[in-house]
C-alpha positions, 0 to 999 in steps of 0.5 A, a space after each residue: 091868210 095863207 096857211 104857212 101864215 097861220 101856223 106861224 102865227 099859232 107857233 109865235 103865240 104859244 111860244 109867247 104864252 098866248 094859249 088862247 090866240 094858238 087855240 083859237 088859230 088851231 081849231 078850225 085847221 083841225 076842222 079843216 083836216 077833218 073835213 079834208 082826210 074824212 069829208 064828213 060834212 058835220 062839223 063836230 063829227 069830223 072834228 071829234 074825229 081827227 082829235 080821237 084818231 090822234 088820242 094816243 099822241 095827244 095824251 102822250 105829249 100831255 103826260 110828257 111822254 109818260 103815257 102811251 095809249 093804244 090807237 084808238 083807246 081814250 079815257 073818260 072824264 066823270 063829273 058831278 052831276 054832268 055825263 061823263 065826256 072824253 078828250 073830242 068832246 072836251 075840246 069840241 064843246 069846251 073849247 072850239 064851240 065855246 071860243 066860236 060861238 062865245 068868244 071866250 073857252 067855257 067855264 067849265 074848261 082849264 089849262 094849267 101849267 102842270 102835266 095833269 089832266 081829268 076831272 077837278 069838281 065840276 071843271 075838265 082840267 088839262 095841261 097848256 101842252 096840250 096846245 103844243 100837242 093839238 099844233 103838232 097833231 096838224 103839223 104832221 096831218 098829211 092834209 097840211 103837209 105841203 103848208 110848211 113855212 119855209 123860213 120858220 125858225 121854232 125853238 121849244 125850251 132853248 133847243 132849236 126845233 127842225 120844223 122843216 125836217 119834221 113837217 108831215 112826219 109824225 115820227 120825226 116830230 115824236 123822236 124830237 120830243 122824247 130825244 131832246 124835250 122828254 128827256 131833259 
């Protein structure tokens, strides 16, 4: 499958409400980048670190665009009776492993409709727009930024996005988001 395929395909599924497949579809282009920005040959380093280098993005979408970190700043998960774990870990254990090796995200993960994030009980919680997020962050990866799809039309809450002008550019894909989505 060509990659302008795949990113059609996670986009189509997040639009019809299947988090699961874009997960599923995003996880290892996030492997892929790792690999390819870093060539880190084990697969949970690079993946924990192309997700830890674009923290402040992913918790800026996830909060709406409430909430802007320094580059490099994280915050840490604390759960009874587990050790404390972070976004990277969070999503490399609890949802790239799990869905590889398991088929399914663990027990111990859930995506919910509302911005909130962190610990509930025994359980990572994250909002569903955190998958829009992980499929903007490959979007403009550099390592992606000839994998457009050309012909790709993306409309995110009735407004139309310019993918194609917004591709490889984190920038354009952040000021769409606080200019046409956050605002609203």
């Amino acid at each position: 499958m060509q990659l302008e395929s795949r990113f059609e395909q996670i986009f189509d599924s997040l639009c019809s409400g299947d988090f699961g497949s874009a997960l599923t579809l995003v996880c290892p282009l996030i492997d892929g980048a790792g690999k390819k920005l870093y060539g880190m040959k084990r697969t949970g380093d690079r993946f924990r670190k192309v997700i830890s280098d674009n923290n402040d993005f992913l918790y800026w979408m996830m909060s709406g665009g409430m909430l802007k970190l320094d580059q490099g700043a994280d915050l840490l998960f604390s759960r009874p009776d587990k050790p404390n774990i972070n976004l990277a870990q969070s999503l490399y254990k609890l949802v790239r492993n799990s869905l590889l090796h398991e088929g399914e995200l663990s027990d111990e993960i859930e995506f919910v409709d509302q911005n909130r994030f962190g610990p509930a009980g025994r359980k990572i919680v994250l909002p569903k727009n955190l998958i829009w997020a992980l499929a903007f962050m490959v979007v403009y990866l550099p390592c992606y930024r000839d994998n457009c799809p050309r012909t790709y039309s993306l409309r995110i809450s009735g407004v139309q996005m310019p993918l194609q002008e917004c591709w490889g550019d984190r920038s354009k894909i952040e000021d769409f988001f606080s200019n046409q989505i956050f605002k609203r």
